[in-house]
DRENDO-1510 file (C-alpha; in Angstrom, 1 decimal, always signed):
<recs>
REC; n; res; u; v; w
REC; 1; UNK; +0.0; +0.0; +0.0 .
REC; 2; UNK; +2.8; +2.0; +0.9 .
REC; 3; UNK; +4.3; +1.4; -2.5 .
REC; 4; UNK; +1.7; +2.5; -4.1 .
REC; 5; UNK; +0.8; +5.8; -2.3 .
REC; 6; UNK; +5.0; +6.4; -3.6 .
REC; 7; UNK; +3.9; +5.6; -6.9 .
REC; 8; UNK; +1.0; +7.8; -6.8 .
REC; 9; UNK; +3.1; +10.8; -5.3 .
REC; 10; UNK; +6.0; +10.2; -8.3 .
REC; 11; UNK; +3.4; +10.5; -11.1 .
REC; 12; UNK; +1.5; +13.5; -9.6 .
REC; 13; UNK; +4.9; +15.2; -9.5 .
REC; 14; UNK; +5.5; +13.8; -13.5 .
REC; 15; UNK; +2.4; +15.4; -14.1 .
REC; 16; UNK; +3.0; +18.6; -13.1 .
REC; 17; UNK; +6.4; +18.7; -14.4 .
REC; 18; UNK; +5.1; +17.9; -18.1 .
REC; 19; UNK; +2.0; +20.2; -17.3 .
REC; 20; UNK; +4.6; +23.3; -16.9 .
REC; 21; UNK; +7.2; +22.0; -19.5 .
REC; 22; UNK; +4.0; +22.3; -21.9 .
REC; 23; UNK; +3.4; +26.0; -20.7 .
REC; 24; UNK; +6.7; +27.0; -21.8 .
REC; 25; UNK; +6.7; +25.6; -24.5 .
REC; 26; UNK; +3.0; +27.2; -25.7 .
REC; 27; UNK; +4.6; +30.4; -24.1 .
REC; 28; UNK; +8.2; +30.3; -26.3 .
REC; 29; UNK; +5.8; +29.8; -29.4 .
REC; 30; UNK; +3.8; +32.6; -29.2 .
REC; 31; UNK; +6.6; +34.8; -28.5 .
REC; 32; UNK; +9.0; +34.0; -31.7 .
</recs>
C-alpha cells in the first residue's frame, strides 16, 4: 500500500512537471 501511495506521489509530480514544461513551450511559441 505504501508502494503504491510512492507511486502515486511520483506520477502527480510527473504530471505537473510535463503540465509546466507544456506552458513554456505554448509560451516560447507565441513569443518567436
Amino acid at each position: 500500500m505504501i508502494e503504491y501511495e510512492e507511486l502515486r506521489n511520483d506520477i502527480d509530480h510527473y504530471l505537473i512537471i510535463l503540465f509546466e514544461y507544456h506552458k513554456v513551450s505554448i509560451y516560447l511559441k507565441l513569443k518567436g
